[in-house]
Structure formats: structure tokens, C-alpha cells
DRENMISE-552077 format. One record per atom (N, C-alpha, C, O): x, y, z. Coordinates in steps of 0.001 Angstrom, whole numbers, padded with zeros to 6 digits, always signed. Atoms other than C-alpha are relative to their C-alpha. Example, Ala and Ser with C-alpha at 12.3 -4.5 7.8 and 13.67 -1.06 7.14 Angstrom:
! residues 2
+000890-001190+000000/+012300-004500+007800/+000900+001200+000000/+001936+001181+000665/-000820-001190-000060/+013670-001060+007140/-000770+001090+000730/-000261+002198+000899/
***
This chain:
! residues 261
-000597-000394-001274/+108043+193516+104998/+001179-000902+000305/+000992-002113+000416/-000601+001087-000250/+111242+192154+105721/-000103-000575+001506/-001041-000215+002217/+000205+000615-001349/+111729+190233+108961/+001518-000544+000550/+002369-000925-000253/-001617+000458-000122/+115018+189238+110605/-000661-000519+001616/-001543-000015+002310/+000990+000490-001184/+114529+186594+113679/+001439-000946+000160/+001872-001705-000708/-001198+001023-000076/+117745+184866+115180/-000239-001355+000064/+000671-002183+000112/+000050+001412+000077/+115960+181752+115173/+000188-000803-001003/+000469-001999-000923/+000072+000108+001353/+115871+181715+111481/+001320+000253-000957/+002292+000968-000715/-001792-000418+000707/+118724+181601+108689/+001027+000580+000948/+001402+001703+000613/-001077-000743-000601/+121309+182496+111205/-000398+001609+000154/+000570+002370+000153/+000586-001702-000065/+119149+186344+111542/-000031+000338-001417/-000599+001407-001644/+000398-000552+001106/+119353+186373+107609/-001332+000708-000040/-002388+000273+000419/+001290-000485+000525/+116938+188787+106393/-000856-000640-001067/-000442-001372-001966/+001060+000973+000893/+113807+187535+104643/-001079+001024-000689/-001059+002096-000085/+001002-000704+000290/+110945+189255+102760/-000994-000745-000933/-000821-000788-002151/+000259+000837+001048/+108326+186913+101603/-000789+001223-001257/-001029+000719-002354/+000306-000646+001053/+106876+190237+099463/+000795-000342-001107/+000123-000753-002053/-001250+000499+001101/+109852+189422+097109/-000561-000888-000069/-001564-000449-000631/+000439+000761+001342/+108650+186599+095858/-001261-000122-000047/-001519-001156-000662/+001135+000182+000299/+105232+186878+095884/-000509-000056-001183/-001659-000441-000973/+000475+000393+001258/+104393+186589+092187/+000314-001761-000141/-000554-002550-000515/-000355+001476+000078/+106548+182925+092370/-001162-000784+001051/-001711-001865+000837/+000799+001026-000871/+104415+181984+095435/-001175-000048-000476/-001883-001021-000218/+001542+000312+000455/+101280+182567+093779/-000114-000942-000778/-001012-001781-000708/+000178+000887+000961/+102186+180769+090920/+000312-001360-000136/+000111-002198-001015/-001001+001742-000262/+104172+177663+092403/-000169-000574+000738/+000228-001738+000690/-000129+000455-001469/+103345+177191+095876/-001322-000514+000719/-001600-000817+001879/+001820+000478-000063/+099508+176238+095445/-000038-001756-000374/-000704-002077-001358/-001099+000895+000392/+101142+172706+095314/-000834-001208+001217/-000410-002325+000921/+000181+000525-000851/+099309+170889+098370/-001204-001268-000916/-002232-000793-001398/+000529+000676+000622/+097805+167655+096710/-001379-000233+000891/-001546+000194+002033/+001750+000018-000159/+093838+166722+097078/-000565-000670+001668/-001541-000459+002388/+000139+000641-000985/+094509+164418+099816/+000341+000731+001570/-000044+000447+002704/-000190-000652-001260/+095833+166731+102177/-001260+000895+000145/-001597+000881+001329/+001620-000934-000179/+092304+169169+101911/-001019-001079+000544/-001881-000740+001355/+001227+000726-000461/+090159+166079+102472/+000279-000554+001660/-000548-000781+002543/-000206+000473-001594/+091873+164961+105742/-000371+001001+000765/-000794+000723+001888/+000100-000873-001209/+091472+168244+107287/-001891-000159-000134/-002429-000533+000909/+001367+000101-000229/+087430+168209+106368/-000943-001315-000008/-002146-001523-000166/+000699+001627-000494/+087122+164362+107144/+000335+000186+001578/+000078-000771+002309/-000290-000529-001337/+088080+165775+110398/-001252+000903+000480/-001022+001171+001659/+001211-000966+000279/+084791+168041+110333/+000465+001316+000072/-000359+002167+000408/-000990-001551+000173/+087025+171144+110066/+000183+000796-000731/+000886+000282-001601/-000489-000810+001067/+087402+174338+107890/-001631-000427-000678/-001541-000768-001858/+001685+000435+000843/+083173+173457+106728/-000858+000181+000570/-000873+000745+001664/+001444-000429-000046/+079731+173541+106618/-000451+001531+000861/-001406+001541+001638/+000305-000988-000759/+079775+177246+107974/+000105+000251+001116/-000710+000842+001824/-000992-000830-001010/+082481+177659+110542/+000639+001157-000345/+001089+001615-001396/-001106-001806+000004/+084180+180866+110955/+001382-000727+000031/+001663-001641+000806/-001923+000075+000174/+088078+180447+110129/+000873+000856-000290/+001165+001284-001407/-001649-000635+001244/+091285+182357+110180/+001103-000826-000192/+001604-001877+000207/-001165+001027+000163/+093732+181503+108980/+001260+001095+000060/+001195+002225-000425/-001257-001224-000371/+097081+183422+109905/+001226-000532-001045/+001337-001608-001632/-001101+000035+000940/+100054+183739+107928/-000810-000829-001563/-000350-001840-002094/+000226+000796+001376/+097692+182904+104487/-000011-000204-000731/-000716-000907-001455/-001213-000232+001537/+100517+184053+102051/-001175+000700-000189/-001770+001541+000484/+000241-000043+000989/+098739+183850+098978/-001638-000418+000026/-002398-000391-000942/+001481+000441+000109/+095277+182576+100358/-000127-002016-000762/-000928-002661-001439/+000272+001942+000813/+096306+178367+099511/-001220-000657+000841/-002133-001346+000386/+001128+000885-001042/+094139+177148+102507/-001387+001240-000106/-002263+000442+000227/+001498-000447-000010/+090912+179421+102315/-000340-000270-001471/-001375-000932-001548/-000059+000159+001616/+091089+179247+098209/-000616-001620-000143/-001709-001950-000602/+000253+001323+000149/+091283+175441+098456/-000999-000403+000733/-001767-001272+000318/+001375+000784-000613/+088776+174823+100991/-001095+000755+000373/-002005+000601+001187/+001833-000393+000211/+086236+177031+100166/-001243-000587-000552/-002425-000276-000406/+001469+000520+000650/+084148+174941+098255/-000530-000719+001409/-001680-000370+001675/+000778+000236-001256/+083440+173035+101905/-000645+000647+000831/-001022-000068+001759/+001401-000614-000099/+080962+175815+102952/+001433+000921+001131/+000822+001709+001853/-000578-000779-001876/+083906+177567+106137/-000541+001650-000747/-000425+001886-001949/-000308-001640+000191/+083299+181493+105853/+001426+000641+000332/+001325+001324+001350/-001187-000044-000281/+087321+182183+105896/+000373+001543+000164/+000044+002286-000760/-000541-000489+000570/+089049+184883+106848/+001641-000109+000036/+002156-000895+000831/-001708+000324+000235/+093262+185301+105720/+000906+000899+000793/+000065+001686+001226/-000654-001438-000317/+095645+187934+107174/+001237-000973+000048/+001388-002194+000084/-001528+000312+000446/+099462+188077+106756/+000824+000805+000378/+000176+001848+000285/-000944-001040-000165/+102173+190189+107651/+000259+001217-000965/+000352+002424-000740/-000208-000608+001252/+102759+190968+103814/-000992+000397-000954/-001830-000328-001490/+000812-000321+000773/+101206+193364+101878/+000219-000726-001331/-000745-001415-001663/+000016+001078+001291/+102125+191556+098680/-000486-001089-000117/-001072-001587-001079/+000520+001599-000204/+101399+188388+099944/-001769+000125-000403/-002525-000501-001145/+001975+000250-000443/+097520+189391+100890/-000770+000474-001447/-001950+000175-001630/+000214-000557+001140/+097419+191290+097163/-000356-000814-000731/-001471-001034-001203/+000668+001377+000695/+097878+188332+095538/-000824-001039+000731/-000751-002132+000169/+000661+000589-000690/+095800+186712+097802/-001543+000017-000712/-002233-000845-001257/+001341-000833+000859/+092775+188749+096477/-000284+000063-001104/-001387+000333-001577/+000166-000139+001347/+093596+188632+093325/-000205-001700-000445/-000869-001769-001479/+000230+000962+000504/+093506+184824+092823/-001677-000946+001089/-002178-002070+001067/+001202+000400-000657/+090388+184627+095254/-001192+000727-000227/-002249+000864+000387/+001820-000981+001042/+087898+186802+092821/-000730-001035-000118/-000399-002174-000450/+001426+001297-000053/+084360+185036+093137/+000091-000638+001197/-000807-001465+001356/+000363+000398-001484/+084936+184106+096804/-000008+000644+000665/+000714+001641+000662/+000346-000995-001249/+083725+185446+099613/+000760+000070+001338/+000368-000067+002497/-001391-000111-000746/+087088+185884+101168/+000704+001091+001223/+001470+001954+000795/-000289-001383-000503/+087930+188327+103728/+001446-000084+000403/+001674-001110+001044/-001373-000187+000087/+091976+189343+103825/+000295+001252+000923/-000434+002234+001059/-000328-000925-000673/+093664+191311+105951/+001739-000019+000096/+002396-001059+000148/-001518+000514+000306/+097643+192518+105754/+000233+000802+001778/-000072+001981+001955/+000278-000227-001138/+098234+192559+109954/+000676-001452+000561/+000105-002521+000346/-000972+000402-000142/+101284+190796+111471/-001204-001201+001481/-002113-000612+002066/+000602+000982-000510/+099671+187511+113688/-000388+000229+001050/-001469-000222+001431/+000449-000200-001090/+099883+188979+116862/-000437+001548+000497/-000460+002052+001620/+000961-001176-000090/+098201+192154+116320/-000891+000104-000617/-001113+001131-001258/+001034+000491+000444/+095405+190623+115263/-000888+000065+001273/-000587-000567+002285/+000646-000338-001106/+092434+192044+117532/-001918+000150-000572/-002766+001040-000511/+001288+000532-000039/+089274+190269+116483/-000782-000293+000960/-000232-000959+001838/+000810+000204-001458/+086600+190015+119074/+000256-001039+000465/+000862-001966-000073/+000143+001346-000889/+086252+187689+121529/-001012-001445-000235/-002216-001403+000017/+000604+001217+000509/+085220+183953+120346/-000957+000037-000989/-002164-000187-000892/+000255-000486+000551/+085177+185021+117097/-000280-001432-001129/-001255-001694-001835/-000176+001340+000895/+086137+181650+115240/-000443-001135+000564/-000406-001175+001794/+000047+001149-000252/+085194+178336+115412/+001580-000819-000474/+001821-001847+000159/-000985+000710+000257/+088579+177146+113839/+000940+001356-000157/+000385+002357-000612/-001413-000515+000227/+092255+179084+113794/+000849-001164-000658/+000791-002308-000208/-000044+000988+000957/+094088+177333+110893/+001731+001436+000207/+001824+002648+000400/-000932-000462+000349/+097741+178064+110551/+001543-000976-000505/+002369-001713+000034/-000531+001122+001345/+099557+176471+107498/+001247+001137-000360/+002034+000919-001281/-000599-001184+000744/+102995+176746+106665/+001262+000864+000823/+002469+000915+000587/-000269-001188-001017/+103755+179393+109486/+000441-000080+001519/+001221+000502+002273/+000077+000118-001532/+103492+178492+112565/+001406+000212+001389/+001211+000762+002473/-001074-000354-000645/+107422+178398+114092/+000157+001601-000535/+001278+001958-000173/-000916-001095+000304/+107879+182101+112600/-000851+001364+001229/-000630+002574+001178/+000411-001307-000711/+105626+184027+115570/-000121-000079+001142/-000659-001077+001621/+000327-000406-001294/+105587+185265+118712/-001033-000998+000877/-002196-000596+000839/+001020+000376-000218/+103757+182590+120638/-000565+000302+001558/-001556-000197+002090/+000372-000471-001149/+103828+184403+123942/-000704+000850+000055/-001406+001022+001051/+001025-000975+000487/+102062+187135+122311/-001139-000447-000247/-002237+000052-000003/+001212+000059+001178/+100069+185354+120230/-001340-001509+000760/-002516-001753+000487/+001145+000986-000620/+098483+182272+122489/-001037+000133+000697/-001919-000721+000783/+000850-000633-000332/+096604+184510+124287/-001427+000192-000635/-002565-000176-000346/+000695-000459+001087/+095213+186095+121318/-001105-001411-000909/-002292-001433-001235/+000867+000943+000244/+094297+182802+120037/-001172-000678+000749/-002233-001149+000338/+001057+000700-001127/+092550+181518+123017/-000994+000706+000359/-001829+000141+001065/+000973-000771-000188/+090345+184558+123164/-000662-000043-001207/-001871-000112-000984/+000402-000136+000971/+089552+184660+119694/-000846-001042-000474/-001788-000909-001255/+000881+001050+000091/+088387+181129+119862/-001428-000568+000597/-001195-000980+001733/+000653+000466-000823/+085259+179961+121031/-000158-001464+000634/+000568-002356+000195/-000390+000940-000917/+084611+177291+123550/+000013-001396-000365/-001006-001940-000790/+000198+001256+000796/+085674+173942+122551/+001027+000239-001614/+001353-000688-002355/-000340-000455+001488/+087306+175784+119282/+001158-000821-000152/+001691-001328+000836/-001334+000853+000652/+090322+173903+117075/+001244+001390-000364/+001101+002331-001145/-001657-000334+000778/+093940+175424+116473/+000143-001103-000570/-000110-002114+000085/-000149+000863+000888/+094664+173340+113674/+001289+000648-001122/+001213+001462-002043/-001389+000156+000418/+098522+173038+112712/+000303-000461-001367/-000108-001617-001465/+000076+000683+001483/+099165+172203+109023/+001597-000010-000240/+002144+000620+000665/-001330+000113+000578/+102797+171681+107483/+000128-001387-001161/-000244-002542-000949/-000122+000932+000679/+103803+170009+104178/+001634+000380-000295/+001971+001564-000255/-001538-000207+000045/+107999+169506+103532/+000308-000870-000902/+000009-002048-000705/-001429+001458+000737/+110406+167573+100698/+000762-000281+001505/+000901+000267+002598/-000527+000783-001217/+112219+164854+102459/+001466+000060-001147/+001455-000453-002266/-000855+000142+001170/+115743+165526+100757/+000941-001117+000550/+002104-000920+000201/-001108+000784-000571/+117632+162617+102566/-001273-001252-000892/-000924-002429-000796/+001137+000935+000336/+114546+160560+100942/+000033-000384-002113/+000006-001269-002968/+000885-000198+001614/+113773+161931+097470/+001795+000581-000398/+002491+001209+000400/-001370-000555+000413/+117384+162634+095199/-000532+001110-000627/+000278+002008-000393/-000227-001379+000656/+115964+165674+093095/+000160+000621+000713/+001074+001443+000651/+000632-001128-001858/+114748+167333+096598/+001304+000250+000247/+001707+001334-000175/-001081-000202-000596/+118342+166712+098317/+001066+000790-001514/+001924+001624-001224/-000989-000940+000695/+120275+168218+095278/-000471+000849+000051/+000264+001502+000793/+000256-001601-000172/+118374+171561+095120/+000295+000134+001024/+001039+001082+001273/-000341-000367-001658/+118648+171336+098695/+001282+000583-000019/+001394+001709+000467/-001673+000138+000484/+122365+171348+097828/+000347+001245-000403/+001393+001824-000110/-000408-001498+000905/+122363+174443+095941/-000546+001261+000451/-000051+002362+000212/+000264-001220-001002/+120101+176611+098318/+001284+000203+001108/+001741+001291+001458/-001342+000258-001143/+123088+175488+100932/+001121+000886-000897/+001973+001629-000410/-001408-000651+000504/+125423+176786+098247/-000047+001496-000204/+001013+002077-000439/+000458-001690-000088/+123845+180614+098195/-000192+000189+001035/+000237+001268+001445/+000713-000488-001253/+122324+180534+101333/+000452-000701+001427/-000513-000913+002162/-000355+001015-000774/+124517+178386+104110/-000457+000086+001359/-000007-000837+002038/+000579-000273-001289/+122652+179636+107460/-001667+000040-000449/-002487+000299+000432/+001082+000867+000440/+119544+178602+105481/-000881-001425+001102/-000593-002622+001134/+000385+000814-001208/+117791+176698+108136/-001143-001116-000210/-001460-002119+000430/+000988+001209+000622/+115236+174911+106269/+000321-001081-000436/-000612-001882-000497/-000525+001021+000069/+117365+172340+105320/-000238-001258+000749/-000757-001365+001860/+000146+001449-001059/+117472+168626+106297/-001601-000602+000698/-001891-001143+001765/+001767+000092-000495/+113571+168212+106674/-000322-001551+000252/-000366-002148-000824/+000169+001545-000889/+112870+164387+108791/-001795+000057-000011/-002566+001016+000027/+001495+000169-000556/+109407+163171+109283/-000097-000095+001828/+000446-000892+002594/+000074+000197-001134/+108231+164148+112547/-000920+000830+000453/-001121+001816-000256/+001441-000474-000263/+105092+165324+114479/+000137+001846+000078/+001194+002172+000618/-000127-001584-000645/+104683+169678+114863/-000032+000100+001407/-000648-000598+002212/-000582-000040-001236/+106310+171206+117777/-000919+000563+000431/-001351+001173-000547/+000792-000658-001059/+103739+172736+120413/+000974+000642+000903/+001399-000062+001819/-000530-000652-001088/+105692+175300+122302/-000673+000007+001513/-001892+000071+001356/+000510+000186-001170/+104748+175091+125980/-000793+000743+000653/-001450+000513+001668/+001080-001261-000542/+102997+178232+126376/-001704-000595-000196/-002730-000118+000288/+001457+000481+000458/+100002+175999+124865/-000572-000852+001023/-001680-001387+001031/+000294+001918-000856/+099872+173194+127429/-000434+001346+001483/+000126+002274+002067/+001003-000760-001334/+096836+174434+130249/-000650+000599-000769/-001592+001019-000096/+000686-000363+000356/+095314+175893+127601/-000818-000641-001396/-002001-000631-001738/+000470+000921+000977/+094865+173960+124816/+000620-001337+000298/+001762-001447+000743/-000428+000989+000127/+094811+170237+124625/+000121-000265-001015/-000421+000432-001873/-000181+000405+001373/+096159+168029+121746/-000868-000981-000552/-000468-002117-000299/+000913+000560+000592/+093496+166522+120042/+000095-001098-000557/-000550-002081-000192/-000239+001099+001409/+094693+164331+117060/+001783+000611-000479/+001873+001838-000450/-000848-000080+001073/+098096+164573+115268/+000195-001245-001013/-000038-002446-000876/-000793+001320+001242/+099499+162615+112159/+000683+000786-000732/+000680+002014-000807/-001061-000744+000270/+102294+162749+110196/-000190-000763-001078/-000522-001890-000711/-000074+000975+001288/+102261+161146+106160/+000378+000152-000967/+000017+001269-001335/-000618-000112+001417/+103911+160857+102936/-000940+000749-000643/-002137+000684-000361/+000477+000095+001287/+102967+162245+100130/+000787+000655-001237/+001571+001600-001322/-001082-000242+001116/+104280+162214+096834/-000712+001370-000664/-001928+001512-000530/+000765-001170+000226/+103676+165857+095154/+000542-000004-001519/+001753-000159-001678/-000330-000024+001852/+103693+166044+090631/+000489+001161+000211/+000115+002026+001004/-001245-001398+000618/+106408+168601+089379/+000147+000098-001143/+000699-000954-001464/-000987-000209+001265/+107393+169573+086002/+001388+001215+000194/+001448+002319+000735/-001039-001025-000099/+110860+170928+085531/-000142+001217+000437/+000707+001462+001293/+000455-001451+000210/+109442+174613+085508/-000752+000214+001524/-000634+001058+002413/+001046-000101-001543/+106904+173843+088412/+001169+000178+001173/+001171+001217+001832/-000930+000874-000942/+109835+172280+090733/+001282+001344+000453/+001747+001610+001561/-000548-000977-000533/+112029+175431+089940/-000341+001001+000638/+000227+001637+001525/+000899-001371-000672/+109410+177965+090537/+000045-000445+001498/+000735+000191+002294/-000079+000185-001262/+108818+176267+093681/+001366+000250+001478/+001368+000682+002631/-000866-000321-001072/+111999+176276+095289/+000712+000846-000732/+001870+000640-001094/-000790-001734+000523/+112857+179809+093794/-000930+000616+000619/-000795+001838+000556/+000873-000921-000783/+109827+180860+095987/+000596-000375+001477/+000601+000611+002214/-000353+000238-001071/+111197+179244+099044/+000650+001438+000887/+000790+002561+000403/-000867-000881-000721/+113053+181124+102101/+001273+000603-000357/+001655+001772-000416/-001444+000207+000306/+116391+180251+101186/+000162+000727-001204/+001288+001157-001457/-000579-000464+001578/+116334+181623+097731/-000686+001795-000215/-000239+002923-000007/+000524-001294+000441/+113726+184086+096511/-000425+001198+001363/-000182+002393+001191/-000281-001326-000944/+113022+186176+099962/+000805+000266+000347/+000799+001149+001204/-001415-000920-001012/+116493+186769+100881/+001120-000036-000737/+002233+000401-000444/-001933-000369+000646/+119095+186415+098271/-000441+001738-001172/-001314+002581-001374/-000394-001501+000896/+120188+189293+095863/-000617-000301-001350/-000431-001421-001826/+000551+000573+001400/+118251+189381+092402/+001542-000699-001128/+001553-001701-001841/-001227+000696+000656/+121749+188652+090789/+000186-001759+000503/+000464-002634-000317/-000761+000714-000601/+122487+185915+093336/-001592-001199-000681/-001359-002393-000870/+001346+000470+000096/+118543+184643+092373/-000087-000294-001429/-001000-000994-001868/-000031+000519+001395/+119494+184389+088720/+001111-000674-000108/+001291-001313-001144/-001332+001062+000564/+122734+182643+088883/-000656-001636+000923/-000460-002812+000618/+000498+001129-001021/+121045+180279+091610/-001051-000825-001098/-001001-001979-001526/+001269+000673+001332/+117982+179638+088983/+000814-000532-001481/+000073-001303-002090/-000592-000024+001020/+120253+179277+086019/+000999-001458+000414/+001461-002187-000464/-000792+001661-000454/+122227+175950+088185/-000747-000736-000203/-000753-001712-000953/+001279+000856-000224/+119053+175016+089274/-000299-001337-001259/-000081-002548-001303/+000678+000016+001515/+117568+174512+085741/+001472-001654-000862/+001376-002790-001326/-000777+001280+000672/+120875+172561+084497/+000109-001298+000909/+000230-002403+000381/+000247+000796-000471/+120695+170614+087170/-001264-001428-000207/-001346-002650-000089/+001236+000840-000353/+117494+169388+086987/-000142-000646-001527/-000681-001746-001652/-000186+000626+000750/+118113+168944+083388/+000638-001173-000245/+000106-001914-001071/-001001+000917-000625/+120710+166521+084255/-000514-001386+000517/-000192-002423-000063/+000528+000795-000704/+118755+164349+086728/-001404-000507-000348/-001689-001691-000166/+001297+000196-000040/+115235+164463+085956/-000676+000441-001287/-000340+001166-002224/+000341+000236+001845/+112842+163762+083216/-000829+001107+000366/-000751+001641+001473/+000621-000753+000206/+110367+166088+082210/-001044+000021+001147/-000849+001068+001766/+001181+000384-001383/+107477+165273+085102/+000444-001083+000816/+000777-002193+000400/-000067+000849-001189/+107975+163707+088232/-000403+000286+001171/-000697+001469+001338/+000427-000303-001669/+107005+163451+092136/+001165+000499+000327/+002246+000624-000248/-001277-000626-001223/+108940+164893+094927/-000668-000551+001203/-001816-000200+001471/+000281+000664-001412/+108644+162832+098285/-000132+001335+001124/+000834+001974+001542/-000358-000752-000974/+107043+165227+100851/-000446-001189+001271/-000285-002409+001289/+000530+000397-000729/+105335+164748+104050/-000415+001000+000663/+000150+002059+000936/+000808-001099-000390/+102693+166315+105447/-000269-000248+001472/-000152-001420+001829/+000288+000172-001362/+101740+166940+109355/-001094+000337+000565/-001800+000368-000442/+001084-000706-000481/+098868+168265+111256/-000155-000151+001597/+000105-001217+002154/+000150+000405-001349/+098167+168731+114825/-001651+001026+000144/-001950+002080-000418/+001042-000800-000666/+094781+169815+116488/-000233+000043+001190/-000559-000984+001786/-000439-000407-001123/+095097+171430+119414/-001734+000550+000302/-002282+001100-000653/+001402-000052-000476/+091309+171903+121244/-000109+001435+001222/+000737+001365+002113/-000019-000750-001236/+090607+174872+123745/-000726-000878+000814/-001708-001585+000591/+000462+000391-001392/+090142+173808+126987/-000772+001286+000792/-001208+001135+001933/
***
């Protein structure tokens, strides 16, 4: 589905269906340490109910199913939720392709709402409602985000460099360490629980590193398949150039948990 949103790329159009084969295969990327903080938190386990909104490809129910949550995923994109299903055979996964805020699950349905990833791209005048009914009393919104730091890490800031050079109203750019935003529609209804904000270094091989940011915004949902092979084809010499065969990429990861009141 594409999506066009003036807050985003300058209104560029986006479609994460387009790259959904890259995101399945590249974007499952969130190292070990970020899964254990959220269930050293007692969260996403021992047989809570969870959705999780916007859940692509299914990275957060996939990964933290072995901690007992009963999850379910939904997404805007039918592609997205396809491969979702398809790399979540043998779990007891429930998926749904159903845009965030027409999502009309009963009333205090979840113990946790989990949204990784996603969170600036929806409606939250629509959708805070929806959450606050859907939750039961006491329930967690639980904020996730992991980002390269390209003013930090030099491979990061040169690709960065070269999405800027296809894509210049690309808005993902320039990524700082700094806590997730809470739009104001939340405050009286949810309080903020816990946040933190922390490094972490994430392993790449050449191949991994391109896939990855050839699944991104900037590249694979919105440029032209031409513009997506001359872009991959820099990429590649680039990275030949700079970087050895395996290496980290400096991200940093965030989280906020937001509590119903």
C-alpha cells in the first residue's frame, strides 16, 4: 500500500510492500540485548496478550516468542504480514493486514501494545483512543526504536550520503541519540513509566549492510527499480572501498513505557 504523509520525505511516496522480500531478509537485525531488556522489564512474557502494530515482517513477536507472550502482529501491508507468516511457521502467531487505527479489537484486550519501528508514521488522534481501550487496566504501551548514528559511525554516514544523493527529502537522515517523542494526545492518559536510550553496536557483512539499507525508506520503498539498481551498484563500491569484509555499525536503541492510567 503506498502511503504519502507530508510529515515524511517531503510527501514522497513510500510502499514498504516493495521491499518486503529485503526486509525479511535484512532487517531481523535487532541484537540479543535489545529482546532481554524488554523481558527484564517483565514485558512481552509468561502469557500476556500482545499486539504489536506496524509488525512488518513479524521481528518483535518472532523474536520474543520463546518468552511465553501469546502475540498478535497487524500492519498496513499486505506483503509485509505475508512474509510475516511465512517466516513465523511453528508459532502460534496471529497476523492481521489492517492499517493501526482501524484496528477494532475488544475492549481490554491486551496486556501489552508493543510498537517497534513505527510509531511517528500514525494517526495518534485516531489511534490513542483505540489504544487505551484495547488495553487493560494498568496495561504497557511500550515504544521500541533502534537507528545508525551516521555523525558517529563512518560506514553509516556515507550510505547515509548516497540515500541523500537519490532521495534528498529523505527524512530519515541525521539520526542523534535521544529519548522517543510522546505526542501530547498521551499525557492524562497514559503515564511514562521508564525510558532509556543506549548504544549498541550491530555485526554487518558487506551483503547484510547493503540489504539493509536497500530495505530502508529512502531507497527500496520509494525510489524507481532503475534508480534502486544504480543506488545498490554505488553502494556496493563504496563499501568496498571503506570496509572490510565484517564489521559493526554504531546504532542506538530507545524504549519508552508508557502505563495506562
Amino acid at each position: 500500500m503506498e502511503i504519502t504523509d507530508s510529515r515524511i520525505d517531503g510527501g514522497k511516496a513510500f510502499d514498504w510492500g516493495r521491499t518486503s522480500v529485503d526486509y525479511a531478509k535484512y532487517r531481523d537485525i535487532y541484537p540479543e540485548e535489545f529482546y532481554q531488556r524488554i523481558a527484564g522489564r517483565g514485558l512481552c512474557r509468561d502469557g500476556q496478550r500482545v499486539l504489536d502494530l506496524g509488525t512488518g515482517t513479524g521481528v518483535l513477536p518472532r523474536n520474543m516468542y520463546r518468552f511465553g507472550a501469546k502475540w498478535t502482529g497487524t500492519d498496513i501491508s499486505e506483503n509485509q504480514i505475508e512474509q510475516a507468516r511465512l517466516l513465523s511457521q511453528g508459532m502460534d502467531i496471529d497476523y492481521c493486514t489492517v492499517p493501526a487505527e482501524k484496528i477494532s479489537f475488544p475492549d481490554e484486550s491486551f496486556d501489552v501494545i508493543t510498537a517497534c519501528q513505527c510509531f511517528w508514521y500514525f494517526d495518534h488522534e485516531k489511534l490513542m483512543p483505540e489504544i487505551y481501550r484495547m488495553l487493560r487496566p494498568g496495561g504497557t504501551l511500550l515504544l521500541l526504536y533502534m537507528a545508525w548514528l551516521p555523525y558517529e559511525d563512518g560506514i553509516a554516514g556515507e550510505s547515509e550520503k548516497l540515500v541523500l544523493k537519490y532521495n534528498p527529502e529523505w527524512s530519515g537522515a541525521g539520526e542523534t541519540v535521544h529519548p522517543i517523542d510522546i505526542p501530547q494526545c498521551y499525557n492524562g492518559h497514559f503515564e511514562l513509566a521508564f525510558h532509556e536510550e543506549y548504544y549498541l553496536p550491530v555485526h554487518f557483512t558487506r551483503e547484510s549492510w547493503n540489504g539493509r539499507m536497500k530495505a530502508c525508506r529512502g531507497v527500496g520503498a520509494s525510489l524507481t527499480e532503475e534508480q534502486i539498481r544504480q543506488w545498490e551498484q554505488e553502494h556496493l563500491q563504496i563499501l568496498r572501498d571503506i570496509a572490510p569484509d565484517e564489521f559493526e555499525i554504531l546504532h542506538y536503541a530507545a524504549s519508552a513505557q508508557l502505563k495506562k492510567i
